[in-house]
C-alpha positions as CSV (number, residue, x, y, z in Angstrom):
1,X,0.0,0.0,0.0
2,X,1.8,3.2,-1.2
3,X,2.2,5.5,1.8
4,X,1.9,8.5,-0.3
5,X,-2.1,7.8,-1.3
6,X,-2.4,7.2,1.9
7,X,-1.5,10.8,3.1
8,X,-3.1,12.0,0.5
9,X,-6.8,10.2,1.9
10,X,-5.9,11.1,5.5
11,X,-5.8,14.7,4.4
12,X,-9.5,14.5,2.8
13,X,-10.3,13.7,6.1
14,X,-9.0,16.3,7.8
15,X,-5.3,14.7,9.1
16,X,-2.3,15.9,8.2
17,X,0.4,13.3,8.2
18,X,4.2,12.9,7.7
19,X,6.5,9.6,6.5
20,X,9.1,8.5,8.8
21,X,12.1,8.2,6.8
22,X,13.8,5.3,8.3
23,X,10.4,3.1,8.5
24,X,7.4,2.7,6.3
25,X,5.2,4.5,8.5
26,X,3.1,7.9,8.3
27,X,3.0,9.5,11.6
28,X,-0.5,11.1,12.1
29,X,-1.2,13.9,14.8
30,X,-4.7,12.7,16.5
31,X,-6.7,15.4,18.5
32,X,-8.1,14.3,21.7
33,X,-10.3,15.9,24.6
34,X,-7.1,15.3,27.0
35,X,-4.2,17.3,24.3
36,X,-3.2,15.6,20.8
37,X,-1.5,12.1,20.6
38,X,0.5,10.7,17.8
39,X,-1.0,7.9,15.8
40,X,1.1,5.5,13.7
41,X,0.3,4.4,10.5
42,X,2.0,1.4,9.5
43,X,1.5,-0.7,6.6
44,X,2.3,-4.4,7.0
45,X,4.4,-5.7,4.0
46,X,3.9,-9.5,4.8
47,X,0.0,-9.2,4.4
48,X,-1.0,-5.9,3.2
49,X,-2.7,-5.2,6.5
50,X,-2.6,-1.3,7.9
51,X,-1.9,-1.1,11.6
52,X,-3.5,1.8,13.1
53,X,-1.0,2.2,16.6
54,X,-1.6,4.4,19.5
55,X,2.0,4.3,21.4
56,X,2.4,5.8,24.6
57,X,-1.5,6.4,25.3
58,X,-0.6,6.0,29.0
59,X,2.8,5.4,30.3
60,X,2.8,3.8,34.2
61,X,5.3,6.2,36.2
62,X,8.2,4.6,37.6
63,X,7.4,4.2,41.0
64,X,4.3,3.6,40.7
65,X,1.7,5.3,42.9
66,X,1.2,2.1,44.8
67,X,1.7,-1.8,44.6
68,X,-1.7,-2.6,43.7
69,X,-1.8,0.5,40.4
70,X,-0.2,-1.7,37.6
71,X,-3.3,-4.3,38.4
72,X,-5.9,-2.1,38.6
73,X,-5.2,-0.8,35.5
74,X,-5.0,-4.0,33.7
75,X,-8.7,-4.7,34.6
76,X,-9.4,-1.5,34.1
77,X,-8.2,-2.4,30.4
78,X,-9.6,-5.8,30.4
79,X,-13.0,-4.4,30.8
80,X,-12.6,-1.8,28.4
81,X,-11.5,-4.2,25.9
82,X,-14.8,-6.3,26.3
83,X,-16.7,-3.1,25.7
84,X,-15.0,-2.7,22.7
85,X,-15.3,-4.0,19.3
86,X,-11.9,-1.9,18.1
87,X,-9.9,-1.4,18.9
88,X,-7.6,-2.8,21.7
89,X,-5.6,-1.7,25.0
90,X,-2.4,-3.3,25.2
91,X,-0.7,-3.2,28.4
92,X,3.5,-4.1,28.1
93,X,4.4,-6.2,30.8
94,X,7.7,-5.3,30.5
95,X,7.6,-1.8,30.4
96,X,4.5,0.1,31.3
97,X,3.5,1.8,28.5
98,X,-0.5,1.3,27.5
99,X,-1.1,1.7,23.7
100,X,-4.1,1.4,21.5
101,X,-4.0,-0.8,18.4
102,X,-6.3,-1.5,15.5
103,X,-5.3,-3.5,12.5
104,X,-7.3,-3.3,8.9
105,X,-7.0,-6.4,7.6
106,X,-6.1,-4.7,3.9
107,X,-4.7,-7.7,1.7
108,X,-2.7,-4.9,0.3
109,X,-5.9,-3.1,-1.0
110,X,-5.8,0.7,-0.3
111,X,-8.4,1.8,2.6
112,X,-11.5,3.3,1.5
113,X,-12.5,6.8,2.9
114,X,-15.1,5.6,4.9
115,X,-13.0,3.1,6.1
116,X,-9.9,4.8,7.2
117,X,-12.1,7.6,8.5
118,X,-14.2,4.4,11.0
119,X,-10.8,3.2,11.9
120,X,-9.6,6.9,13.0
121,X,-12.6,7.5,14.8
122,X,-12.5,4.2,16.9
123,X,-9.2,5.4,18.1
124,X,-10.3,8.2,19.1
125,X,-13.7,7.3,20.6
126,X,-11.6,4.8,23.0
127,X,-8.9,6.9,23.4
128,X,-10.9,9.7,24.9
129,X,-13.4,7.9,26.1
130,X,-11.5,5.3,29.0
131,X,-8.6,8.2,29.6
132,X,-10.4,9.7,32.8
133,X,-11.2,6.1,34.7
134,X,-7.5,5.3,33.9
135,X,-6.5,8.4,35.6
136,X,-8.5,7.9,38.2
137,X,-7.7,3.9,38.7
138,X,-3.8,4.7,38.3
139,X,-3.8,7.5,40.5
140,X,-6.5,8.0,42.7
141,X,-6.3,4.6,43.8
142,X,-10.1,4.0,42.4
143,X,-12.2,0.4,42.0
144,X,-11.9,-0.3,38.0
145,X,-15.3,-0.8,37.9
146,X,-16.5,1.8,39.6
147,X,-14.7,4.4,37.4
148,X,-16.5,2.2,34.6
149,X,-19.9,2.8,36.0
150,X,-19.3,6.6,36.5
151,X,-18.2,6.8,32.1
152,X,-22.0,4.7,31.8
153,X,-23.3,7.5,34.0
154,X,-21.5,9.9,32.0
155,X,-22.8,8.9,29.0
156,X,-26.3,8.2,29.9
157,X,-26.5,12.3,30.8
């Protein structure tokens, strides 16, 4: 999938993007509620497939606000994920960092409009949408599921 084209329908939609020299990747700026993120687009040469990657949507302080933080917010992200159709949280065991991750399953085939634009606003919906409870989980100590039932009471005002 030729990166280029692929600018070139992510600025009909309102994104501006630029191509990372040393990868095949178009780096994306994403507004969110909480301040703009960086969004990775990166087209998979092995199966055509467009990875839509969040990196660093959360990254766990080193030390952590308490022992029990790094589990809260893994079922914090469980749960979201089960709410979700796309896309994912991904939590690194290794290193902390919490990233969102979508994958169009392309075949090489260039996205549609409608497409790329449903895969963009995913991102964003969950993005925005689960970034207050995992403040509130990491540092505020809170129950995952009761900062899930405050975003159902948010939503159903």
């Amino acid at each position: 999938m030729p990166l280029d084209a692929l600018a070139a329908l992510l600025a009909t939609l309102g994104y501006s993007a630029t191509r990372d020299a040393r990868a095949a990747l178009l780096r994306v700026r994403l507004p969110l509620a909480h301040g703009a993120a960086e969004l990775l687009l990166i087209a998979d040469a092995e199966d055509g497939d467009l990875l839509c990657l969040l990196p660093d949507w959360l990254v766990l302080p080193s030390p952590l606000p308490d022992e029990n933080a790094r589990g809260r917010l893994a079922e914090l992200l469980l749960a979201a994920n089960f709410e979700l159709a796309l896309p994912a949280f991904e939590l690194d065991p290794h290193g902390g960092e919490v990233r969102l991750r979508l994958t169009l399953p392309l075949a090489g085939a260039p996205p549609g409009e409608a497409q790329l634009a449903r895969a963009l606003a995913a991102v964003r919906h969950a993005a925005e949408r689960y970034w207050p409870a995992a403040q509130k989980v990491l540092w505020a100590g809170a129950d995952p599921q009761a900062a899930l039932a405050e975003l159902q009471v948010a939503v159903q005002r």
